[in-house]
N, C-alpha and C positions, 0 to 999 in steps of 0.2 A: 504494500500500500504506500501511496507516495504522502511525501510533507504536507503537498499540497491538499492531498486529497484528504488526512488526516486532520490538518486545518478547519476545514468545510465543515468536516463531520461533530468537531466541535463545536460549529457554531450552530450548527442543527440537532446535535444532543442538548443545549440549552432552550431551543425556541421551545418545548414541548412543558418545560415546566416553566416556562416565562410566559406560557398561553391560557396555561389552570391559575395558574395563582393573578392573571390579567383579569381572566372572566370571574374570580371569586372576588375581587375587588368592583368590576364592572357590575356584579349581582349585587353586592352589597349597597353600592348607590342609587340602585333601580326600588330598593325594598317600600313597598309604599306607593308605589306606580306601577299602573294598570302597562308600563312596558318590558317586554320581556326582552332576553339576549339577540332571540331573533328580531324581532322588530326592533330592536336598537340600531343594528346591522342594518336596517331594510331602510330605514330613515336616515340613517347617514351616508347610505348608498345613493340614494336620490336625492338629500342635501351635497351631497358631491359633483354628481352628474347631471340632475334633473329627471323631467319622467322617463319612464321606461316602460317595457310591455314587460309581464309577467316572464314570460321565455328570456330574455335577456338578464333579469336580475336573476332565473333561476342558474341560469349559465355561469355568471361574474360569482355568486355565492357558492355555486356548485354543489349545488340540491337538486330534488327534484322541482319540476313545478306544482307538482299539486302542494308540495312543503310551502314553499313559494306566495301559491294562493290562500293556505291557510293566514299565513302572515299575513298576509294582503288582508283579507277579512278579518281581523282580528284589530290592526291595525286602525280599517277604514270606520269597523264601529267604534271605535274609541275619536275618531274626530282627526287621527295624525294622517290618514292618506286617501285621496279620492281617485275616483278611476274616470276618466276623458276617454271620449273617441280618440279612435288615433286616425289621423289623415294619411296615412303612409298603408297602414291596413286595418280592411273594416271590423275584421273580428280579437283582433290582437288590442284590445282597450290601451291604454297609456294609465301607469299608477303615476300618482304627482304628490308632492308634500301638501300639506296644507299650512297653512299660518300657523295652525296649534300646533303643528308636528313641528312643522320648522321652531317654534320658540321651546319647545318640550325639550328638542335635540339641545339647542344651544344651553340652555337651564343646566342639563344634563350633562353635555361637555363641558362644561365651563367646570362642573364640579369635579369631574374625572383632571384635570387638567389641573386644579388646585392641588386636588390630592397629589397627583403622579410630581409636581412643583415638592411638594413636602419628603415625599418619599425619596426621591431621586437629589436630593439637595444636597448630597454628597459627593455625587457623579460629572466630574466636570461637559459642560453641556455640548462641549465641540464632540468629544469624547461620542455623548447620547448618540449625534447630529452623522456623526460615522459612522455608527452602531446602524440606524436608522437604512443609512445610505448602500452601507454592506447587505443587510438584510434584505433590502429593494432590490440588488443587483440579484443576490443568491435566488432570491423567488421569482424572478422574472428567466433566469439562465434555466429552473427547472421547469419554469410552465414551457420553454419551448423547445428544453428537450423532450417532454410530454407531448408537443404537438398544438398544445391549448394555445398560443399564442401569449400576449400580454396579460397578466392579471390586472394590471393598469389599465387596460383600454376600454373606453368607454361604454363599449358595446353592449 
């Protein structure tokens, strides 16, 4: 096995417990809101990108779509997402943020963001900023050795 390869491996032996102990912090600030881990995901997906048809967010989250629509509906009764024609195709609706979703997310980030400030206050932030920038490269090198293209892309 090369240095290299060895290198990698540890930075991907760490994402798997820097992903539980992410979501057990991300659950702990949700507690008290009608929003779940998926619909967190699903709202800052479309706070990023804007609408989407169900097929596309199931594809970027890589679920199924009926998973997909359950969020969606879940979601859309709690007032965070509404469904639009979509002009491009008749049967493929567009999901869209609403105002309350958009200010729920921002409420919500803003606190994820405080915390992560407090917690990480040790860590110098160029340091994070590379951390960050590594991790982007490494999950982008595997979604197209996968075939999947970009997990970035907007699609």
């Amino acid at each position: 096995m090369s240095e290299h390869g060895r290198a990698a491996y540890s930075v991907l032996r760490n994402v798997r417990p820097l992903h539980l102990q992410a979501a057990r912090a991300v659950t702990a600030t949700l507690r008290g809101e009608p929003f779940t881990m998926a619909t967190r995901a699903l709202v800052e997906r479309l706070e990023d990108v804007g609408p989407r048809t169900v097929p596309q967010l199931a594809e970027w989250l890589d679920v199924s779509r009926q998973a997909v629509q359950r969020v969606v509906d879940d979601a859309r009764a709690h007032g965070y997402v509404e469904v639009r024609d979509n002009p491009a195709h008749r049967r493929s609706h567009l999901v869209a943020l609403t105002s309350k979703g958009h200010d729920a997310f921002h409420r919500l980030h803003a606190d994820e963001v405080a915390t992560l400030a407090r917690v990480a206050a040790d860590i110098d932030r160029d340091d994070l900023l590379t951390c960050a920038a590594v991790l982007e490269r490494l999950t982008d090198a595997l979604a197209r050795r996968d075939g999947r293209g970009e997990p970035g892309d907007p699609g």
